[in-house]
N, C-alpha and C positions, 0 to 999 in steps of 0.2 A: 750465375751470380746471385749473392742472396736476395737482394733487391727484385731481379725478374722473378725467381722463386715466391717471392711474397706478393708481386703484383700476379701473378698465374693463381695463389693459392684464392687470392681472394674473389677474383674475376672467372673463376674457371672449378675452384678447387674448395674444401670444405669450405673455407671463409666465405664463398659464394651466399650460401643460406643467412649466414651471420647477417651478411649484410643484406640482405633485402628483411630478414625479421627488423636491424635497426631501423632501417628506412621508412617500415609499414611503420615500426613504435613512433618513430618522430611525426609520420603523416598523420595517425589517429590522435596523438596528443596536441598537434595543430589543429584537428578540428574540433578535437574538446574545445580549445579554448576559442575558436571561431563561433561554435556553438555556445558555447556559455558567454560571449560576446551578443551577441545578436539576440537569443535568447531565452536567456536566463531570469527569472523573478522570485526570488529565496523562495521558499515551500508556499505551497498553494492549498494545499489539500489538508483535511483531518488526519489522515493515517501518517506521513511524512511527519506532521509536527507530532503526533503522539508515537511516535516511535522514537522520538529526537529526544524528547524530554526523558522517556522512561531511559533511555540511552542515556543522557545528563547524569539521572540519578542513580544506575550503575557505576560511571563511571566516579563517583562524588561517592561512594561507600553505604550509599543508602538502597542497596538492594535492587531486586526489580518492585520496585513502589513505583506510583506516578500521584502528579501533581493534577491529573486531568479527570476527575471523577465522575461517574456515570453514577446517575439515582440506581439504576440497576443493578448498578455493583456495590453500593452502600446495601442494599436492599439484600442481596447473596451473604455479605461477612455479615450484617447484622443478625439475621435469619441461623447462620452455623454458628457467629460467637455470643449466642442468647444476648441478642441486644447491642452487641456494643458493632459500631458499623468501622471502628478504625480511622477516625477523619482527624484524632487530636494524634499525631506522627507520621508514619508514613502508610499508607494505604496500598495495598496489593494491589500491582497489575492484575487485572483478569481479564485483557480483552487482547492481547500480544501476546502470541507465540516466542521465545526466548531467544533464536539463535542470532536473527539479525538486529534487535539492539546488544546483545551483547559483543556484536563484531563492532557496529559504529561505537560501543562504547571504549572500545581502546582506542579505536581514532577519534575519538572525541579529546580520549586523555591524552594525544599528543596533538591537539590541535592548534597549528602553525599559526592560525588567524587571530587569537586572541578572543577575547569576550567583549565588547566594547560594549560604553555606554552610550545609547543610543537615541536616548530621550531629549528634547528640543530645547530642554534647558540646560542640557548640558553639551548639547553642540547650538550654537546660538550662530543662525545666519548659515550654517550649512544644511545643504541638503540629501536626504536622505536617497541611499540607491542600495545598495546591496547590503545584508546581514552578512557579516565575514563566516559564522559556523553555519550560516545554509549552503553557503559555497563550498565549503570543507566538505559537507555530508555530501553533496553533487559529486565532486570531484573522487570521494572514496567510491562511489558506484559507479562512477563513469571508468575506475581504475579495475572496478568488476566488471565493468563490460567489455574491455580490453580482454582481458582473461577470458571472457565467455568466447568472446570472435577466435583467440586462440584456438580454443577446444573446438571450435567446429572447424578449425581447418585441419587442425589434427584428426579428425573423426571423416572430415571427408577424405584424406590422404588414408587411413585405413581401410576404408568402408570403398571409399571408390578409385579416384585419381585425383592427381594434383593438379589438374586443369577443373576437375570439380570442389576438389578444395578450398583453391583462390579464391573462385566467382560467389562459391554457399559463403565466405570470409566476407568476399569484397558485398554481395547483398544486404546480410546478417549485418555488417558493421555500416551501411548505408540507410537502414531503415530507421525514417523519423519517429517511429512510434517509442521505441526501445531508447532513442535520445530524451525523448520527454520522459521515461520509465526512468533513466538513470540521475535524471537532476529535480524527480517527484518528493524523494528522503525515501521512498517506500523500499522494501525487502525483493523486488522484483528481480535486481541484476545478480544478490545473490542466490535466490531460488535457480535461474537460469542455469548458472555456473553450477550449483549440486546437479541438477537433472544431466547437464551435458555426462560431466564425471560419473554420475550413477547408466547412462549410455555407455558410454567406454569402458566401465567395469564388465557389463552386457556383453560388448561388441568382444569382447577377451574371454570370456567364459564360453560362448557359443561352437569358438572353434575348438579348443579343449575335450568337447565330448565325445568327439567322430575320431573314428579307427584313424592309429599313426599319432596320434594326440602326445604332448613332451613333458604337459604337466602331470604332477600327479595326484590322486584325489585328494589328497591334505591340501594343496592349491586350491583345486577348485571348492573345495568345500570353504576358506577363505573369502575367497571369493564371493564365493555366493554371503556368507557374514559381513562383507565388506559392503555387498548391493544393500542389503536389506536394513544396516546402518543410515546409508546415504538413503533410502527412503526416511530412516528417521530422523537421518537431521533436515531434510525437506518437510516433513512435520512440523518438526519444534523451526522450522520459520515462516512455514503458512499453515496451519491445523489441517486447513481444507486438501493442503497436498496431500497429508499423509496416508488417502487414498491410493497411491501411487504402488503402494507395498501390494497389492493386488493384481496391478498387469506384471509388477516384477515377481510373483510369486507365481502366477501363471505362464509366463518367460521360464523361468526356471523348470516349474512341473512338466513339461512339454518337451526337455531335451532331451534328445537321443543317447539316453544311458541310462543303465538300471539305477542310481542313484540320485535322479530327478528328487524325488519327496525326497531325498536328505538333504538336498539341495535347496531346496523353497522352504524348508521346515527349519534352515541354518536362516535363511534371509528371514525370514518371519520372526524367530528367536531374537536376532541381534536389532530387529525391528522394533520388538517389544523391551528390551533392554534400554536402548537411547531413549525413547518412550515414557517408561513407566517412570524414574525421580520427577520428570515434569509437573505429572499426572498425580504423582503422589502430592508433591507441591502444592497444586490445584485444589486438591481433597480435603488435605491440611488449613487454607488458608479461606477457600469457601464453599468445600462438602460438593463440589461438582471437579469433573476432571477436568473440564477446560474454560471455567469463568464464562463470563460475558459472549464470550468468542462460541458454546457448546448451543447456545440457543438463538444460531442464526437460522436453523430451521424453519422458528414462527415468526421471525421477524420478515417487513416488508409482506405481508398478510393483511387481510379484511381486516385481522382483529389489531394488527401494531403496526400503520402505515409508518413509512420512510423510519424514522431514527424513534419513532413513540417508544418501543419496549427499553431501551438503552435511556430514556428520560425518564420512566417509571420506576417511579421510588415504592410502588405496594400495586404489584402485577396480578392480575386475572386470568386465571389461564383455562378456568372455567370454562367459559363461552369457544374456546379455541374448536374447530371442527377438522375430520380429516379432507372435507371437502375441499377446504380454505387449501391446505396443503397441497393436494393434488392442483389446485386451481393456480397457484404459485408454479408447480412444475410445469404445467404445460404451456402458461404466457411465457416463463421464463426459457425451457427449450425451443419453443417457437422464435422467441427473438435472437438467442444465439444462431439457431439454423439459417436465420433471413437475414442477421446483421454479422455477427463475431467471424461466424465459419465460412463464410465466402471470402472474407478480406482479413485473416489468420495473420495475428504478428502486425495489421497495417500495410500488407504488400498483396499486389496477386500475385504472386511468385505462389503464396498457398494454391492456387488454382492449377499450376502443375501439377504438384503433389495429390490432387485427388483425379486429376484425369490419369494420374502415373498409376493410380492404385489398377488400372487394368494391364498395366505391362509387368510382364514377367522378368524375375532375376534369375540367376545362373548359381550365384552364391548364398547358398542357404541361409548363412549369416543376414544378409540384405532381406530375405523374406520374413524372417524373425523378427527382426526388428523393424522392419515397415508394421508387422501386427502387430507388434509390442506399440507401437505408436497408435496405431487403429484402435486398437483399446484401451488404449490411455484418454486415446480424443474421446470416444463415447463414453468414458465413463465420466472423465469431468465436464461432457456437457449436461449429465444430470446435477454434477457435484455442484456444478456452479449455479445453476436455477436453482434448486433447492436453501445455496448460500447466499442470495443475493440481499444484501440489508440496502438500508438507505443510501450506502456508501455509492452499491453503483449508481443510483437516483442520482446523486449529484453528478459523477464522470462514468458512466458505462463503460469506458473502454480504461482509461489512466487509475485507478483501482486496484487494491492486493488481491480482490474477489474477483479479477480476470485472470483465473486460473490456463487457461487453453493458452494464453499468449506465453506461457510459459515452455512451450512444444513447439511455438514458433520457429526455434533454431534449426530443430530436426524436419521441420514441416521443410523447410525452404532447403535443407541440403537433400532430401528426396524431389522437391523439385525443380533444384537444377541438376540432377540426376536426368530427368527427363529432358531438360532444355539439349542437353548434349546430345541424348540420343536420337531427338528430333533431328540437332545438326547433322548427325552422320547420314540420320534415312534423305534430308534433300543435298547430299552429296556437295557441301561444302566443303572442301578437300585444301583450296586456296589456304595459304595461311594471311597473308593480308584480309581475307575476307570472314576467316571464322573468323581474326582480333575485330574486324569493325563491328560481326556480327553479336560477337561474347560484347563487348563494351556498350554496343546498343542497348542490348539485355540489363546489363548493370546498370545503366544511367536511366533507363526508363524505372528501371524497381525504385533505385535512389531518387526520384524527382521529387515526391514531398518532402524530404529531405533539403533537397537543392533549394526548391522554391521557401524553406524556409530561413536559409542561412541567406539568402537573396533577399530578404523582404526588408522596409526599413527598420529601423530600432525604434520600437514606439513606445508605449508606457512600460517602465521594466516593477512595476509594484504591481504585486497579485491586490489591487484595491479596485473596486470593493469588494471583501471587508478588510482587507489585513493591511493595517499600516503602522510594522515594527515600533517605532519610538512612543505613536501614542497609547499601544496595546502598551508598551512599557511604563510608563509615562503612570499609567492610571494604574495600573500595578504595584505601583512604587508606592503611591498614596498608603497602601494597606501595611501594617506590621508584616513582616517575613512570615510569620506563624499564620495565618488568617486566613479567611475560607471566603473567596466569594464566587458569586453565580454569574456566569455568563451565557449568551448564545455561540459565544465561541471560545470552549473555556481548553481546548487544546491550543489554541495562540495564548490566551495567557499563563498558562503555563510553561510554555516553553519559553516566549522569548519575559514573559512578566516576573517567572520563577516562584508563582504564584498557584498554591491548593485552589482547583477551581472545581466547583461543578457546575454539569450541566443543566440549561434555565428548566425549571420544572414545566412539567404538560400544561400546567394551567396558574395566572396567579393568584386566582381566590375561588376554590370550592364552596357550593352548599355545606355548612355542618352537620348533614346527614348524610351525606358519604363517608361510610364508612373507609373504604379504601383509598385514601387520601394522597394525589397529586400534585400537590400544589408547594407555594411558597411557605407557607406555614407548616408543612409538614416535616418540609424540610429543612429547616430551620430547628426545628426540634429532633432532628437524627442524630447528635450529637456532639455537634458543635455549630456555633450560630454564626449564621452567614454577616461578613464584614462591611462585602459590596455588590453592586448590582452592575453588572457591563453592558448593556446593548450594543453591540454593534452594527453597523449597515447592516449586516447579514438579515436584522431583525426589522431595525429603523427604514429600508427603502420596501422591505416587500411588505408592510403593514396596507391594509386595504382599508377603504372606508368603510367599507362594511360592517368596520367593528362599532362605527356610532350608531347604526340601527337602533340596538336596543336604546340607547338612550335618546335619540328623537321619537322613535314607537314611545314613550313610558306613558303612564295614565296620568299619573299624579307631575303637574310641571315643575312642583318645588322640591322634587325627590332629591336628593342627593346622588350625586353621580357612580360612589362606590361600588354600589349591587348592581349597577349594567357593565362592571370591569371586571367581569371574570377570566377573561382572559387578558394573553399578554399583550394584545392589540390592542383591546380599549384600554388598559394601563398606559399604551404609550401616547394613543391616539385622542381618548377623553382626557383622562386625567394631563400629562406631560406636554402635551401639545393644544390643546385646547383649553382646560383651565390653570395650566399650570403650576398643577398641585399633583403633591403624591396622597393616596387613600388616610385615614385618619388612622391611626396607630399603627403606620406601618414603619419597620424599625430602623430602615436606610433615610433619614428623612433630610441628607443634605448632597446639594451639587457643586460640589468644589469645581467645575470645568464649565459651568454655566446650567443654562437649558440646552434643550434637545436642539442641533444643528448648527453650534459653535465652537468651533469651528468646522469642525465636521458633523454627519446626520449618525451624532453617536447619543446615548445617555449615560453618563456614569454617577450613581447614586451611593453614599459611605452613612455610615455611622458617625462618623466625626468629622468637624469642618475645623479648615487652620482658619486662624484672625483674618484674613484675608479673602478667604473663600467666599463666592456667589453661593445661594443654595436658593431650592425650590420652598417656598413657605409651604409649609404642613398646612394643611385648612382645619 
């Protein structure tokens, strides 16, 4: 009867797969939203929101520009366009790689949630919880991570069996680190997805070159065009991957067939193809190939601790040594080796994976690509010490410059490769006993996971500092066209819609520095700054320290000015103690009160409405 026929197809017969894929789709998109229930707190990080806005402004017709300016990057366009730094329209991205805002930018352009306005006078008596487009951006990576867990069960059902399929699936989609990667905004779930796809191109090519082989060299020579691509659209979405093109060109050189160099010399080519308009790009808009992004090298060094070089409007590079550099590389690979690389991906499931490395495989394929992975690991444990800015200083591990978490997928299906074959050697043969023993395995990998979807629901605001309405709120104050500085000038751009730069190194120089950091210099870049933003970020970590100078001073009727050279005694002498801004300084009004009303923020304009409080000039 048709009826039995269709209950057999399903429960027995092709439909069988169909349906456990639905099942797995409905159970992972339940725990999306379990997870982004319990959670969730719209973007936390610098790279998420600067990735979101430059995404904005693709998608809005305005190019890759951003609204989030680095003195740095004023300091590159100025430098190649004799003088003019680009802050009166739209200002070149040069610190983003291209591929993944341009993905979020078409889901940006169809985003379900709307834009709302979010500011406290225009929802009055409600309170604020979630940005509706941070949730959008979560949910597009979380629908790449879907797709990533995908490709590694397809890759373990090639590479091994479907009982190591499931469990690399059921882990890889269990691990808490990779949940907070995908609801970061950061580029992370789609870099995964390319390496997976740039493995599987691999894991098809290898078999290809050995006698009996079905393809023929116009294939694999494809092929090989097609890796050395997906190396470069792994480039143009993190720079630092495009490394990558080296263990796959060494992959290649190394297969068993006279046509090896044609084959790494196609992936190289078509490496350099995807590559070069970027780069051309780059040349064009500021005389280096990769912006901001090219001199991660000295940043995070003696000479430009945490974010200094990316706040430097007129850089030194003078003093730079190769000592500093090497001294970068070896703190930096030593803390990978003691921290990153034992706990791989957030799981010790990596810790299979490097005791597996002494068991041998049967299929050449698996030895390949276990060293194609070997040498992928070591090279980006240099790549990343060498890349590490301020970025990781704030989160070390949740970071676009944690490159190795990106292998994590492959790391964990080599070791549940091992897990298995542990099973076999203590003669687990039971089938009730390997399921309780495979489930033990999974629920132990997945516990930080577990213990976080278990925990209460506490504060769901990444505060302090970021609290959407008022970052908007003080935003809105300024003309649409307008330039102001903040310590967190990636939040007001994105949710403020607002040209920000970053606060300068210092707020008042000697005038004899010639190489000038400061508020005044920047001010005179091109366009004069509207507003001044401190955020908590700045206001709670301000130390007393900074009134030093002005308790040490000689003279007791000094004027308090010349001991604010920096931005701590601005907020801590002048703003909070005599509450006064310095004498001709050109933000001279506080429409929001003084510092710590309502929150421990300052926001300082050029113009006050009829109504506004402000700080009297002295």
């Amino acid at each position: 009867m048709p009826l039995q026929d269709f209950i057999h197809k399903v429960t027995e017969g092709s439909g069988n797969r169909l349906l456990q894929w639905v099942l797995l789709l409905f159970a992972m998109v339940g725990l999306a939203v379990w997870h982004n229930g319990a959670q969730f707190k719209n973007l936390s990080g610098i790279e998420g929101m600067d990735a979101a806005q430059v995404a904005r402004n693709v998608a809005e017709g305005r190019g890759f520009s951003t609204q989030f300016v680095r003195p740095f990057s004023a300091h590159l366009v100025r430098k190649h366009r004799d003088g003019d730094a680009k802050l009166n329209g739209n200002h070149p991205d040069l610190a983003n790689a291209p591929l993944y805002p341009l993905v979020l930018a078409v889901a940006l352009k169809v985003n379900p949630l709307g834009w709302p306005d979010i500011r406290p006078e225009a929802n009055p008596g409600k309170e604020f919880v979630i940005y509706p487009p941070d949730l959008w951006i979560a949910i597009v990576n979380q629908g790449l991570f879907f797709v990533a867990v995908w490709m590694v069960f397809r890759l373990g059902r090639r590479l091994f069996d479907d009982s190591v399929a499931w469990v690399s699936a059921a882990v890889f989609a269990g691990a808490d680190l990779f949940w907070k990667f995908s609801a970061s905004g950061q580029s992370t779930m789609l870099l995964v997805v390319l390496f997976l796809v740039l493995v599987e191109v691999l894991a098809r090519i290898e078999p290809e070159t050995k006698e009996g082989a079905t393809k023929s060299e116009r294939w694999l020579l494809w092929m090989a065009a097609l890796a050395g691509a997906l190396a470069g659209l792994a480039g143009l979405t993190r720079y630092g991957f495009a490394f990558v093109i080296f263990p796959v060109g060494l992959f290649l050189g190394l297969l068993p067939t006279p046509k090896r160099l044609v084959l790494a010399g196609a992936a190289v080519g078509a490496f350099a193809l995807v590559m070069a308009p970027w780069v051309a790009r780059n040349f064009v808009a500021s005389g280096t190939p990769f912006g901001t992004a090219g001199y991660a090298l000295v940043q995070n060094t003696e000479l430009f601790k945490e974010h200094a070089l990316e706040r430097t409007l007129n850089p030194d590079f003078s003093l730079l040594t190769g000592g500093m550099l090497w001294h970068k590389l070896l703190v930096g690979v030593r803390e990978i080796l003691e921290k990153d690389l034992p706990r791989l991906g957030g799981s010790w499931v990596s810790a299979f994976f490097l005791v597996g490395l002494m068991v041998p495989f049967r299929k050449t394929v698996l030895l390949r690509l276990r060293m194609f992975l070997v040498v992928s690991l070591g090279l980006f444990v240099v790549v990343q010490a060498l890349g590490r800015t301020g970025l990781s200083g704030e989160s070390p591990e949740l970071t676009t410059e944690n490159l190795l978490v990106v292998l994590a997928p492959m790391v964990f299906l080599f070791g549940v490769s091992l897990f298995f074959v542990l099973l076999e050697q203590f003669g687990v043969a039971l089938p009730a006993m390997r399921l309780l023993a495979v489930g033990t395995f999974v629920a132990i990998a997945s516990a930080p996971l577990l213990f976080s979807l278990f925990m209460p629901v506490g504060n769901r605001l990444a505060y302090p500092p970021y609290y959407p309405p008022y970052i908007q709120e003080k935003s809105e104050w300024l003309a649409a066209d307008a330039l102001m500085m903040s310590d967190v000038p990636w939040a007001t751009a994105w949710y403020g819609r607002r040209q920000s730069i970053w606060l300068s190194l210092k707020f008042a120089e000697e005038p004899s520095i010639k190489l000038r950091n400061d508020f005044a210099a920047m001010n005179k870049c091109g366009k004069p700054i509207r507003g001044l933003y401190l955020s908590p970020r700045t206001m709670k970590s301000v130390e007393t320290e900074a009134l030093r100078p002005w308790v040490q001073r000689d003279e007791r009727g000094a004027k308090w000015e010349p001991f604010a050279g920096d931005w701590e005694g601005f907020v801590l002498i002048g703003a909070m103690l005599f509450r006064q801004i310095p004498e001709g300084f050109p933000l001279s009004n506080a429409p929001y009160g003084p510092p710590f009303a309502p929150l421990p923020e300052l926001f300082l304009a050029d113009s006050e409405r009829p109504a506004g409080k402000s700080i009297k000039a002295q």
